[in-house]
mmCIF file as gemmi writes it, N, C-alpha and C atoms, coordinates in Angstrom:
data_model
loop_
_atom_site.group_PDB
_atom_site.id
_atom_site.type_symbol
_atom_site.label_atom_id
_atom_site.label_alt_id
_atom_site.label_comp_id
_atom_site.label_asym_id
_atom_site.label_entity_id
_atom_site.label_seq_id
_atom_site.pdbx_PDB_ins_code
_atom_site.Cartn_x
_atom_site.Cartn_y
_atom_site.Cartn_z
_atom_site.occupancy
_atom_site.B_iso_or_equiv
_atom_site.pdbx_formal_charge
_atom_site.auth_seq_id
_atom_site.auth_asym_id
_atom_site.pdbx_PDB_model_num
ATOM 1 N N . UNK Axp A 1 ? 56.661 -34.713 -13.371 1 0 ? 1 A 1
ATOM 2 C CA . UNK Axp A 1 ? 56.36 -35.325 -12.082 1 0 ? 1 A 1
ATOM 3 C C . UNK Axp A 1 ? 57.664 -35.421 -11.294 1 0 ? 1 A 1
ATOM 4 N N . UNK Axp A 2 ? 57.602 -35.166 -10.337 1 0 ? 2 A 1
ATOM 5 C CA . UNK Axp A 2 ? 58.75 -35.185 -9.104 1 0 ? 2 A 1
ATOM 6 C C . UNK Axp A 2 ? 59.347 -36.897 -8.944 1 0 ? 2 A 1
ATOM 7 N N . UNK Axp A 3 ? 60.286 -36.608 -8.369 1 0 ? 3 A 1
ATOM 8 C CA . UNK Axp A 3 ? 61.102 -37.919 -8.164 1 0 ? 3 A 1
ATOM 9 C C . UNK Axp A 3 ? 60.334 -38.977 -7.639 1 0 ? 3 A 1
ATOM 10 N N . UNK Axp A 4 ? 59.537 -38.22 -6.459 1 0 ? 4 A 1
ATOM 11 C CA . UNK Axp A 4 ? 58.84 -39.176 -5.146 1 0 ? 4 A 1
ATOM 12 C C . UNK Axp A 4 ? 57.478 -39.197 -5.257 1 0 ? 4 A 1
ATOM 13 N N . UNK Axp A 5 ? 56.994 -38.466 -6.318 1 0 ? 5 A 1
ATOM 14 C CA . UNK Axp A 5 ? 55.707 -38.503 -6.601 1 0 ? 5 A 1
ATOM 15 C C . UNK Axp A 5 ? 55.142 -39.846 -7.329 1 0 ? 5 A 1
ATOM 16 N N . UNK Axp A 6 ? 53.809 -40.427 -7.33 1 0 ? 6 A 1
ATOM 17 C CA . UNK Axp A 6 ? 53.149 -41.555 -8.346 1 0 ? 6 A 1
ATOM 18 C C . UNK Axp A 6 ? 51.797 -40.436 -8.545 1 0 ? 6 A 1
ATOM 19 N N . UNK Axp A 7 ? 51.059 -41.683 -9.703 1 0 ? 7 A 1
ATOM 20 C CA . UNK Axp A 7 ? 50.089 -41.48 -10.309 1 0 ? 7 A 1
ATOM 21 C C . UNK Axp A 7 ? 48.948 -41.44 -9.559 1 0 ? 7 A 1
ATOM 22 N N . UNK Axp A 8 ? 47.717 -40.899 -8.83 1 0 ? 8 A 1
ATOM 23 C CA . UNK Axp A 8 ? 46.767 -41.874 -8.228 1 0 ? 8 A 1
ATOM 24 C C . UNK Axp A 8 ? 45.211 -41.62 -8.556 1 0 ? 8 A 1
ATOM 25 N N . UNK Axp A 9 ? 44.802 -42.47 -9.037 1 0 ? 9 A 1
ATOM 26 C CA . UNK Axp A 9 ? 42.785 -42.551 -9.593 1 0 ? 9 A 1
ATOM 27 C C . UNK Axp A 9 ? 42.201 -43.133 -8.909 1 0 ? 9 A 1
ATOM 28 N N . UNK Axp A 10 ? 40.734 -41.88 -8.198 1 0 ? 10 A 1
ATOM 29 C CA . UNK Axp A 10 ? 39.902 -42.601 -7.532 1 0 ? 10 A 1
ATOM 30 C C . UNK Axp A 10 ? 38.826 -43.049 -8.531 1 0 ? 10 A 1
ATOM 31 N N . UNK Axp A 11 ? 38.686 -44.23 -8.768 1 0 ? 11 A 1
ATOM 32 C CA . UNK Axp A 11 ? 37.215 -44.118 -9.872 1 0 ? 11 A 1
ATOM 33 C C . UNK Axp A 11 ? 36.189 -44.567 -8.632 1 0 ? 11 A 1
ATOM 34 N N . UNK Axp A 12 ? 34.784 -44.261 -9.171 1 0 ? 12 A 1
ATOM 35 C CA . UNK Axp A 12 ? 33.584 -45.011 -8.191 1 0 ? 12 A 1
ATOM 36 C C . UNK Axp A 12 ? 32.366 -44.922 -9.294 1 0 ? 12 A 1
ATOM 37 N N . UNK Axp A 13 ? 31.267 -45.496 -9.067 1 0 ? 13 A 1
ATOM 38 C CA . UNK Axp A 13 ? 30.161 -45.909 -10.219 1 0 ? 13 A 1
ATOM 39 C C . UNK Axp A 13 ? 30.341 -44.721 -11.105 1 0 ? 13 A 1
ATOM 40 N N . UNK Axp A 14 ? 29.962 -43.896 -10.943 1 0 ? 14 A 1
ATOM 41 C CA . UNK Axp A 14 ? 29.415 -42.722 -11.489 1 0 ? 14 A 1
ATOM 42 C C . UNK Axp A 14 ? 30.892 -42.413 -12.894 1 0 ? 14 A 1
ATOM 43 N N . UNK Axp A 15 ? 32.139 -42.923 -12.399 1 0 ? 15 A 1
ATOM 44 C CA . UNK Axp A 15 ? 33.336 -42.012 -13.117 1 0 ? 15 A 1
ATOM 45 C C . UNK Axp A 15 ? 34.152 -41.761 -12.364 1 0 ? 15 A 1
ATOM 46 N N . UNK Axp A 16 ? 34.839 -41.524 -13.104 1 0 ? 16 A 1
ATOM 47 C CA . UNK Axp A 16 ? 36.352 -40.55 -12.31 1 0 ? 16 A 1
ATOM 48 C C . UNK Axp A 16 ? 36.226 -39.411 -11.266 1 0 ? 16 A 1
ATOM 49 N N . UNK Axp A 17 ? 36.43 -39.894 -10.053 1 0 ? 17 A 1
ATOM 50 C CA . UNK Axp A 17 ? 36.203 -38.91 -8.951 1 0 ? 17 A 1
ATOM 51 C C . UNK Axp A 17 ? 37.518 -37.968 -8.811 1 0 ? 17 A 1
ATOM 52 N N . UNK Axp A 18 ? 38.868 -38.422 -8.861 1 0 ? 18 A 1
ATOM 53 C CA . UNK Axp A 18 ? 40.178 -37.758 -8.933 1 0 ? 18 A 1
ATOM 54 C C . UNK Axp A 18 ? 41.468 -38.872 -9.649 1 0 ? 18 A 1
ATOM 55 N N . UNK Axp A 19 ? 41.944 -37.551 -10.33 1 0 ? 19 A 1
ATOM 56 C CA . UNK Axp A 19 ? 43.212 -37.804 -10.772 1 0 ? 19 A 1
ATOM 57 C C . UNK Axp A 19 ? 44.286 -37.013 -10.42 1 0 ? 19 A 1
ATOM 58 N N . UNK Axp A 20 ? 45.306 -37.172 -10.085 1 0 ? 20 A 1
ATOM 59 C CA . UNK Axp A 20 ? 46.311 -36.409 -9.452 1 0 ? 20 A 1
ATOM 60 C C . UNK Axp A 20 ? 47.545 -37.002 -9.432 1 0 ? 20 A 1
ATOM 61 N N . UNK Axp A 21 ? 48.3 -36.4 -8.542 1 0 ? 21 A 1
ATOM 62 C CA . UNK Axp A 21 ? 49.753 -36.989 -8.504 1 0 ? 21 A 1
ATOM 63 C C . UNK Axp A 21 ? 49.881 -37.078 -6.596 1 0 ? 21 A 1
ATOM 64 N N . UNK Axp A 22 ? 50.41 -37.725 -6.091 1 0 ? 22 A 1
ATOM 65 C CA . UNK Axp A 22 ? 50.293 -37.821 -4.636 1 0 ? 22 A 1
ATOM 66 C C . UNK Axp A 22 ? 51.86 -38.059 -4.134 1 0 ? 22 A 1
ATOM 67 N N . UNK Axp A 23 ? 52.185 -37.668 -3.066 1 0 ? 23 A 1
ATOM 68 C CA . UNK Axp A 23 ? 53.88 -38.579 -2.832 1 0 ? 23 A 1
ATOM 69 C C . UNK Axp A 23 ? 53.789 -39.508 -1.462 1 0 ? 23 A 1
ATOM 70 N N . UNK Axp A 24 ? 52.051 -39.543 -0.803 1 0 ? 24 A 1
ATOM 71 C CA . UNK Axp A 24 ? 51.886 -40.649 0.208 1 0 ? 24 A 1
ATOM 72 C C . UNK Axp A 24 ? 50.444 -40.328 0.362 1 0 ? 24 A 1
ATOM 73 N N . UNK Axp A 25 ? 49.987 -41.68 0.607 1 0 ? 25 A 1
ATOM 74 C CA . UNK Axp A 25 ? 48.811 -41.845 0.645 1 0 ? 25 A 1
ATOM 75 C C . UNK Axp A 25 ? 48.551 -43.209 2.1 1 0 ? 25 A 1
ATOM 76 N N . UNK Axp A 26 ? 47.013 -42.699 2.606 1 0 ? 26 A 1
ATOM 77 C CA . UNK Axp A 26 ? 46.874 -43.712 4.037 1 0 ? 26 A 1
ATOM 78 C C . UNK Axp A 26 ? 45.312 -43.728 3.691 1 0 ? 26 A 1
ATOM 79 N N . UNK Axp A 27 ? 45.167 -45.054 4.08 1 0 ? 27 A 1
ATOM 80 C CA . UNK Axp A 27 ? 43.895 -45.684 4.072 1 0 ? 27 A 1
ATOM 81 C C . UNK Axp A 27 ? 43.648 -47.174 5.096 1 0 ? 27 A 1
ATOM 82 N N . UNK Axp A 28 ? 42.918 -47.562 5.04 1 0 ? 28 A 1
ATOM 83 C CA . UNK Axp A 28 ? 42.334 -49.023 6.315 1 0 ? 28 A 1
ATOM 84 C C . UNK Axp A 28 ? 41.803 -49.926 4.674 1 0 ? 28 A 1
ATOM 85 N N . UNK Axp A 29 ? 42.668 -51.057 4.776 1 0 ? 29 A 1
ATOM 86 C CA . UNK Axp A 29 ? 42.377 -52.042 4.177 1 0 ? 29 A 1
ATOM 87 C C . UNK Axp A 29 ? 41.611 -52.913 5.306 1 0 ? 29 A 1
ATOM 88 N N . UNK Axp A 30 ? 41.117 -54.282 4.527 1 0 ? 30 A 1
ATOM 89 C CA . UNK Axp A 30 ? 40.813 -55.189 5.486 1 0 ? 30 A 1
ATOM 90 C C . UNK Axp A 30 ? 41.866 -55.984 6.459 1 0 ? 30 A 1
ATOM 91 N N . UNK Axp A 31 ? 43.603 -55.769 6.036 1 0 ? 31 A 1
ATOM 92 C CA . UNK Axp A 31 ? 44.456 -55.88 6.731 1 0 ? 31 A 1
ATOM 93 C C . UNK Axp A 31 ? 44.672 -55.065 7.994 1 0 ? 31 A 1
ATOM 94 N N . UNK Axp A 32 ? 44.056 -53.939 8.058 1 0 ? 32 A 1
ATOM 95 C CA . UNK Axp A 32 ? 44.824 -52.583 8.486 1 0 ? 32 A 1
ATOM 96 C C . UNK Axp A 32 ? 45.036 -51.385 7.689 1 0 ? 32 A 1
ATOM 97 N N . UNK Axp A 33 ? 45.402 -50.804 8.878 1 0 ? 33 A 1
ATOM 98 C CA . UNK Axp A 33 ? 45.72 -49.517 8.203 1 0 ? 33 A 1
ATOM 99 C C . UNK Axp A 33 ? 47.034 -49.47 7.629 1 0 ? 33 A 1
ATOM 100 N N . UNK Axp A 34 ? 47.109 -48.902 6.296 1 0 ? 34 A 1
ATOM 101 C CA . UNK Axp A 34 ? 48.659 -48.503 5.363 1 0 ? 34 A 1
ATOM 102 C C . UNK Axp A 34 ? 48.559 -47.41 4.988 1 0 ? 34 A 1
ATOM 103 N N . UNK Axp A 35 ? 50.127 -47.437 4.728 1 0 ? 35 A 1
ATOM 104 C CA . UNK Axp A 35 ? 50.818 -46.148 4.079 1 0 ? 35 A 1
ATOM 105 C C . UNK Axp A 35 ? 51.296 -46.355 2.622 1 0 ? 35 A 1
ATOM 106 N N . UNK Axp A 36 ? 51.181 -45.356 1.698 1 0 ? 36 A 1
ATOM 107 C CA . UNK Axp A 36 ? 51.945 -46.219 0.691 1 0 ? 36 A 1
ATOM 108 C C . UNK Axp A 36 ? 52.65 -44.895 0.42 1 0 ? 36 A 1
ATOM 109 N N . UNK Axp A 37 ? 54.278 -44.984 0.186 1 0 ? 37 A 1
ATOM 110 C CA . UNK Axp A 37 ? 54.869 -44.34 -0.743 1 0 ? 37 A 1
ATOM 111 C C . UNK Axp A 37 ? 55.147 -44.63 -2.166 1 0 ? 37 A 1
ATOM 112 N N . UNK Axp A 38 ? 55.478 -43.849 -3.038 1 0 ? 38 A 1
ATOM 113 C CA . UNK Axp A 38 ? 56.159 -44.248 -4.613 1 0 ? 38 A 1
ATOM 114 C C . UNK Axp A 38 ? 57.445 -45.975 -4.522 1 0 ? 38 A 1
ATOM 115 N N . UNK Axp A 39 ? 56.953 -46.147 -5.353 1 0 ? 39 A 1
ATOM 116 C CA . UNK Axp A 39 ? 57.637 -47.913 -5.418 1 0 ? 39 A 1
ATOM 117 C C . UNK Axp A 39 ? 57.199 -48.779 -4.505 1 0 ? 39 A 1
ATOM 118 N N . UNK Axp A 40 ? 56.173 -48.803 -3.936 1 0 ? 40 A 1
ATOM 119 C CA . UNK Axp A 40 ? 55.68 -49.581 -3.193 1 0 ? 40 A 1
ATOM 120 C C . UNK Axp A 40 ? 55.719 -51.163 -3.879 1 0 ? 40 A 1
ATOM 121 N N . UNK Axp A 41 ? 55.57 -52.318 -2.545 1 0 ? 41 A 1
ATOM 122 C CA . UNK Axp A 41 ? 55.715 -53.441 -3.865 1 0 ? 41 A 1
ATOM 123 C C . UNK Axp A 41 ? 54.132 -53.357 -4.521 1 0 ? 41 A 1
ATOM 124 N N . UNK Axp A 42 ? 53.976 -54.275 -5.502 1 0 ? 42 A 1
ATOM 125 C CA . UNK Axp A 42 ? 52.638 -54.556 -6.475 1 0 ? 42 A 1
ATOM 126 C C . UNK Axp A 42 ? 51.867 -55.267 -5.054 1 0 ? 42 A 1
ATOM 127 N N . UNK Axp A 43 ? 50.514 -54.616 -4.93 1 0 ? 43 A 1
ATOM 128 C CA . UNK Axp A 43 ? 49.781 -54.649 -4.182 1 0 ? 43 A 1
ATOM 129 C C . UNK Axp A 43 ? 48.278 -54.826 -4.687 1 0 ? 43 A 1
ATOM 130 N N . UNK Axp A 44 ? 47.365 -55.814 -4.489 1 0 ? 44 A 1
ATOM 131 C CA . UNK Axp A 44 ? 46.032 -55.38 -4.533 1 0 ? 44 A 1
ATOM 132 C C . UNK Axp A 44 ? 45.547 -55.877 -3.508 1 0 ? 44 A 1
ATOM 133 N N . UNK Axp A 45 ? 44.489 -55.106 -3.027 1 0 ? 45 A 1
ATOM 134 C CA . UNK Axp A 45 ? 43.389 -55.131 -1.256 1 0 ? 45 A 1
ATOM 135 C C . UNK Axp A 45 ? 42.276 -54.485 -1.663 1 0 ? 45 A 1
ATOM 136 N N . UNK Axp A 46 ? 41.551 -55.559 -0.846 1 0 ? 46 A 1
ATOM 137 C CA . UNK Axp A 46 ? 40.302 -54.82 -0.433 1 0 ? 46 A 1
ATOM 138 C C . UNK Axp A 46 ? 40.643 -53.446 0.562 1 0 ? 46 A 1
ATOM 139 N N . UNK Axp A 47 ? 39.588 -52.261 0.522 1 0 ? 47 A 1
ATOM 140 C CA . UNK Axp A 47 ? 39.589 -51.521 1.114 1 0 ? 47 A 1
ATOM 141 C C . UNK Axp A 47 ? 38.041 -51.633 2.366 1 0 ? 47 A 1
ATOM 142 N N . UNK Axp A 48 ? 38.326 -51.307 3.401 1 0 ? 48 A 1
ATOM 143 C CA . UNK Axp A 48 ? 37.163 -50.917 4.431 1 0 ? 48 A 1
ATOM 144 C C . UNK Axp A 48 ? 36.767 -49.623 4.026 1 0 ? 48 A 1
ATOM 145 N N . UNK Axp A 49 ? 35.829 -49.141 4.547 1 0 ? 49 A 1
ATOM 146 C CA . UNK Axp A 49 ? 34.866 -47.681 4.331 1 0 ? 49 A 1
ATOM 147 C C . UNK Axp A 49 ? 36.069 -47.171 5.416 1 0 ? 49 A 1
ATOM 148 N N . UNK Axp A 50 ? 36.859 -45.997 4.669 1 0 ? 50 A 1
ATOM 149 C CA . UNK Axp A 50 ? 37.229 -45.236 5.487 1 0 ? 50 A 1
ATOM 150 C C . UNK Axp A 50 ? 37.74 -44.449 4.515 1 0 ? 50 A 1
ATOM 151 N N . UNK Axp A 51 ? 38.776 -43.016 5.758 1 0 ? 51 A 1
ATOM 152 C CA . UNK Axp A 51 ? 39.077 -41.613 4.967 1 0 ? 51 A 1
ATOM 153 C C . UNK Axp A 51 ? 40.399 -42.189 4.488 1 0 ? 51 A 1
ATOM 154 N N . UNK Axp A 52 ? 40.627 -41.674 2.921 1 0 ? 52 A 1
ATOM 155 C CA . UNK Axp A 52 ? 41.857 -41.994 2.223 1 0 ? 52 A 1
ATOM 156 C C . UNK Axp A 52 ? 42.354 -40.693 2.601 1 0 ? 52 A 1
ATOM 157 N N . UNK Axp A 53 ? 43.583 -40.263 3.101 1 0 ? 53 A 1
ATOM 158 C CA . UNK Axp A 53 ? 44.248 -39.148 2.756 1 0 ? 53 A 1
ATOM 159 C C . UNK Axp A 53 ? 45.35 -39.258 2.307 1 0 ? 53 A 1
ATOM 160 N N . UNK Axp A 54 ? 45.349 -38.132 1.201 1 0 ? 54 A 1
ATOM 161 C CA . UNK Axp A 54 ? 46.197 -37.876 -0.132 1 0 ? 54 A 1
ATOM 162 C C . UNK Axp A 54 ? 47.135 -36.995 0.381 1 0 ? 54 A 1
ATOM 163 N N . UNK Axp A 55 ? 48.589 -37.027 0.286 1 0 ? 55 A 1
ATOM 164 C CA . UNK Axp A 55 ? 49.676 -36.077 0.598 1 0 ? 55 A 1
ATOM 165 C C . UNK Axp A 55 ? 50.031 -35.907 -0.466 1 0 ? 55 A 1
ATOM 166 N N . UNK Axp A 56 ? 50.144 -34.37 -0.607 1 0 ? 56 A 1
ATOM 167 C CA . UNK Axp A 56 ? 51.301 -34.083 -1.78 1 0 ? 56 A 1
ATOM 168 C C . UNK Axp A 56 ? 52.484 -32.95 -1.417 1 0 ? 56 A 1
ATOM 169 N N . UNK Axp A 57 ? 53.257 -33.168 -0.977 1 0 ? 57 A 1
ATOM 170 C CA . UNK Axp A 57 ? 53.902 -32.314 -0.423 1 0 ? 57 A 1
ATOM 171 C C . UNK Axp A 57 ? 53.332 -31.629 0.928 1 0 ? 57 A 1
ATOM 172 N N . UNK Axp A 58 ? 52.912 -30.115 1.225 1 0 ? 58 A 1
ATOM 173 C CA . UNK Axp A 58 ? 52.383 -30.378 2.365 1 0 ? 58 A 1
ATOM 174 C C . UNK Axp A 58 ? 50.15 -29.942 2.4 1 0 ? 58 A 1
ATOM 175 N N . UNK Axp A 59 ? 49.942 -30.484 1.433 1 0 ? 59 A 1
ATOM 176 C CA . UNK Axp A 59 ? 48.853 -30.066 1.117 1 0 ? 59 A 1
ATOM 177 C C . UNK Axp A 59 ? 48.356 -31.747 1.378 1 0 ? 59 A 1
ATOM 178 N N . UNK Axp A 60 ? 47.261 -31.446 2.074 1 0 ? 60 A 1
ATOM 179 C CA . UNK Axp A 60 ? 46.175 -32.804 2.362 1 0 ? 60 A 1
ATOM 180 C C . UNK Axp A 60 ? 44.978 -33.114 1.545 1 0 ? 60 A 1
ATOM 181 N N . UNK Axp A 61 ? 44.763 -34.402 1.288 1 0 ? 61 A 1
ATOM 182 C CA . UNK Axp A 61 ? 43.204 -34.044 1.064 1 0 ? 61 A 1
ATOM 183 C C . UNK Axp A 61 ? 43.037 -34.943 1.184 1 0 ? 61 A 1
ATOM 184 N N . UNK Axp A 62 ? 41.327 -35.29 1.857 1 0 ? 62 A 1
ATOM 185 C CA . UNK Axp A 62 ? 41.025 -36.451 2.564 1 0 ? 62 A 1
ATOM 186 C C . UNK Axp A 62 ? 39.702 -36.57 1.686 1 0 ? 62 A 1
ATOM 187 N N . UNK Axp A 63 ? 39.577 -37.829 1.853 1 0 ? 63 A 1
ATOM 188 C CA . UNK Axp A 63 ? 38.306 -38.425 0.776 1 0 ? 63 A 1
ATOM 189 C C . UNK Axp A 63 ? 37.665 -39.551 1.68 1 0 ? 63 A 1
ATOM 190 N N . UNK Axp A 64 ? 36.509 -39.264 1.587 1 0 ? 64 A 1
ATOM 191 C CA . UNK Axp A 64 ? 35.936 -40.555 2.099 1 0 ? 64 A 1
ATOM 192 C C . UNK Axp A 64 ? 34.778 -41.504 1.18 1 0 ? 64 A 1
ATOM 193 N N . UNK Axp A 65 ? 35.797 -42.3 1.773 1 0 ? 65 A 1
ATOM 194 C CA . UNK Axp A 65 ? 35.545 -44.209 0.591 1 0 ? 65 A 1
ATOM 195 C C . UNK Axp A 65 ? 34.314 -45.377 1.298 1 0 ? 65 A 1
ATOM 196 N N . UNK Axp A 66 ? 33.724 -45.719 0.413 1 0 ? 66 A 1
ATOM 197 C CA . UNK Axp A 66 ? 32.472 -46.269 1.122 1 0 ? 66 A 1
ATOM 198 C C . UNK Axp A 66 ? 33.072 -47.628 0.502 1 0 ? 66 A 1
ATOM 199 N N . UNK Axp A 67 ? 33.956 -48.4 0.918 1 0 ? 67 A 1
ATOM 200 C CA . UNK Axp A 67 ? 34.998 -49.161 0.931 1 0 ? 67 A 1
ATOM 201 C C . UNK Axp A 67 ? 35.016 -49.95 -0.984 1 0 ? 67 A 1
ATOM 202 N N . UNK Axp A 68 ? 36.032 -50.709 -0.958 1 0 ? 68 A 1
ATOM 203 C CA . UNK Axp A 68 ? 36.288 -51.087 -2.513 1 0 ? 68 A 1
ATOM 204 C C . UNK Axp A 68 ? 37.5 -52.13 -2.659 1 0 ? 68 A 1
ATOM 205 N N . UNK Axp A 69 ? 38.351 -51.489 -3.774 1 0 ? 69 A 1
ATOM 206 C CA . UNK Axp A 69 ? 39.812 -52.075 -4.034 1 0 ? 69 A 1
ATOM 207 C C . UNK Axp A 69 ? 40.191 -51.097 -4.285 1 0 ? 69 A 1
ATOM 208 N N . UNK Axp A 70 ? 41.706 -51.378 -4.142 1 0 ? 70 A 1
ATOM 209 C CA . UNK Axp A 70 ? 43.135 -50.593 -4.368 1 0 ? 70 A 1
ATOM 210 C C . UNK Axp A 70 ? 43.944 -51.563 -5.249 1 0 ? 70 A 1
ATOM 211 N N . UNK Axp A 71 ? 44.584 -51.065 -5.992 1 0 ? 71 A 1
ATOM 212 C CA . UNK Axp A 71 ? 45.568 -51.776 -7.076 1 0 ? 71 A 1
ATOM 213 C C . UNK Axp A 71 ? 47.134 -50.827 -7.094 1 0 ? 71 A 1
ATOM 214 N N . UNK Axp A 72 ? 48.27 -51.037 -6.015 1 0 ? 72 A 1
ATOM 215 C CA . UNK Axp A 72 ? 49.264 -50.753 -6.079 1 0 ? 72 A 1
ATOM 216 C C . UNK Axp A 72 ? 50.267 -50.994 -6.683 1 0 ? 72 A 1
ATOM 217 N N . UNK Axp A 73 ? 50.627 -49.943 -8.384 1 0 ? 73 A 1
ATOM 218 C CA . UNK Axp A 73 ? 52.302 -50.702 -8.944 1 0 ? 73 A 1
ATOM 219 C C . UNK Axp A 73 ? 53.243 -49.001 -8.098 1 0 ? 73 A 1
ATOM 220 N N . UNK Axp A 74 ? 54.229 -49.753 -8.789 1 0 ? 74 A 1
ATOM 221 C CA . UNK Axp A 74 ? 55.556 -48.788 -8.467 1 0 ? 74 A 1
ATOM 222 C C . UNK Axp A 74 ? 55.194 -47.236 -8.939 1 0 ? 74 A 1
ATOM 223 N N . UNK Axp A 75 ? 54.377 -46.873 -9.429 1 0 ? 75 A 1
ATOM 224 C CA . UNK Axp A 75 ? 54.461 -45.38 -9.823 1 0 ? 75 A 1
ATOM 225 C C . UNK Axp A 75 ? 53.304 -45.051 -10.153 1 0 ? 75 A 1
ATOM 226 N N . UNK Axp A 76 ? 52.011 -46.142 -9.319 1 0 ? 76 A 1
ATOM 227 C CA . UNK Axp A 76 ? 50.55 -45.853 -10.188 1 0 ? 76 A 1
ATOM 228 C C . UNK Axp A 76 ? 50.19 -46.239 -9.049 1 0 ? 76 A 1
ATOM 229 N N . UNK Axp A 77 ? 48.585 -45.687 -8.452 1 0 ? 77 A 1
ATOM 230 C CA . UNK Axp A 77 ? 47.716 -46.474 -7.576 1 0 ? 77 A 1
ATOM 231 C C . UNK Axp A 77 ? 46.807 -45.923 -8.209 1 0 ? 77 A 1
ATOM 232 N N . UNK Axp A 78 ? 45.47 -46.836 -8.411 1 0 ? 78 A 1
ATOM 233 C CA . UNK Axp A 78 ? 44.194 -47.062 -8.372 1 0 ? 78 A 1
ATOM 234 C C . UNK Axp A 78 ? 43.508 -47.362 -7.229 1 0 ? 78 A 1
ATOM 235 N N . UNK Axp A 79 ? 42.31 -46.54 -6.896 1 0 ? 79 A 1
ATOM 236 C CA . UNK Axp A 79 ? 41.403 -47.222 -6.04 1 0 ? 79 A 1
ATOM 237 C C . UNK Axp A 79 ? 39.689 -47.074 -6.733 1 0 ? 79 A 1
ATOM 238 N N . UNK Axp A 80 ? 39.491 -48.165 -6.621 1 0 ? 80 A 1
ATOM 239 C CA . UNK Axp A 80 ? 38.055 -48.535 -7.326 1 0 ? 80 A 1
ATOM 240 C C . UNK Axp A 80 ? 37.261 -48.419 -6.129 1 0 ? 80 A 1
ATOM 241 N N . UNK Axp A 81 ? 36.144 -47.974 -5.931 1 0 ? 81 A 1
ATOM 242 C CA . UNK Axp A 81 ? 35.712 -47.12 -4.702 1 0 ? 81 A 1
ATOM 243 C C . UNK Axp A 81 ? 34.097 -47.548 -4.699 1 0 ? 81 A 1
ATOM 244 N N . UNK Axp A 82 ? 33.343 -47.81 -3.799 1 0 ? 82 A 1
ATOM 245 C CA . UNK Axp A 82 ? 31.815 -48.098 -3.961 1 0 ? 82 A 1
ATOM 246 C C . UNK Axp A 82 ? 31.374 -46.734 -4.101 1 0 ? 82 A 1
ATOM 247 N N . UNK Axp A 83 ? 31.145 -45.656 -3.223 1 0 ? 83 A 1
ATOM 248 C CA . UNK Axp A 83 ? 31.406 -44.182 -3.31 1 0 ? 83 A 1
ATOM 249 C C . UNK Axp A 83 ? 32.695 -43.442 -2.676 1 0 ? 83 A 1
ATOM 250 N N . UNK Axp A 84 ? 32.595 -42.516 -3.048 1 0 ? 84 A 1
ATOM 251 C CA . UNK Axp A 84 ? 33.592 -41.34 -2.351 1 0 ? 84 A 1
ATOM 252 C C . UNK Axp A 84 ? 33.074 -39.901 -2.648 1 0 ? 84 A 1
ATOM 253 N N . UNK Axp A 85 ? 33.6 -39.009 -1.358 1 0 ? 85 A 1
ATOM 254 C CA . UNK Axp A 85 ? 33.171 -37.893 -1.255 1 0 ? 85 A 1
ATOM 255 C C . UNK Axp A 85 ? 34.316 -36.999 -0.3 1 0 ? 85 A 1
ATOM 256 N N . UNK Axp A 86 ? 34.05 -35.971 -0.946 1 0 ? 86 A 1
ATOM 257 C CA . UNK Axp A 86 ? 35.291 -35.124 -0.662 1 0 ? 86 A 1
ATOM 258 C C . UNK Axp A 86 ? 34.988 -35.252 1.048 1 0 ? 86 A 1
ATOM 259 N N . UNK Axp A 87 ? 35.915 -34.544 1.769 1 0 ? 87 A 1
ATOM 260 C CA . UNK Axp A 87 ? 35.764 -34.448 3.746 1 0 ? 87 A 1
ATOM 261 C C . UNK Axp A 87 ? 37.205 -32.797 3.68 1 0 ? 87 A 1
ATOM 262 N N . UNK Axp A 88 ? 36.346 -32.184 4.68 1 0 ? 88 A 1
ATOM 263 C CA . UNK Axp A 88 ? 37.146 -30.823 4.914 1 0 ? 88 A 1
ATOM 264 C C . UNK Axp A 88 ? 38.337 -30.971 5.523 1 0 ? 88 A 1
């Protein structure tokens, strides 16, 4: 794994929707909208129904979350998801 890279799991009812490695990720909590890079502080939020997009270098991928939780440590994110589904 790269310097600037973390861990990140979408789970939702069904199972494991993705596992990967990401180096920034954006989503709409019930705070707002965030960014998270690698070392972020320890974070947990509710999430709103919206598109998570996953950066990994310069490749995107956007997911859409039928809202949940997120659990942010320094080199790991989780998001526990009501559904999700891939978006082009």
């Amino acid at each position: 794994m790269a310097d600037n890279m973390f861990e990140l799991r979408i789970i939702e009812p069904d199972g494991l929707f993705f596992e990967g490695e990401a180096n920034f990720i954006e989503f709409t909590s019930v705070e707002g909208k965030m960014g998270v890079y690698k070392n972020h502080i320890p974070l947990t939020t509710i999430l709103e129904p919206c598109t998570v997009k996953i950066y990994n270098g310069e490749e995107v991928k956007k997911v859409k979350i039928g809202g949940g939780f997120v659990e942010i440590l320094k080199t790991k994110i989780t998001i526990l998801a009501e559904s999700a589904s891939w978006l082009e």
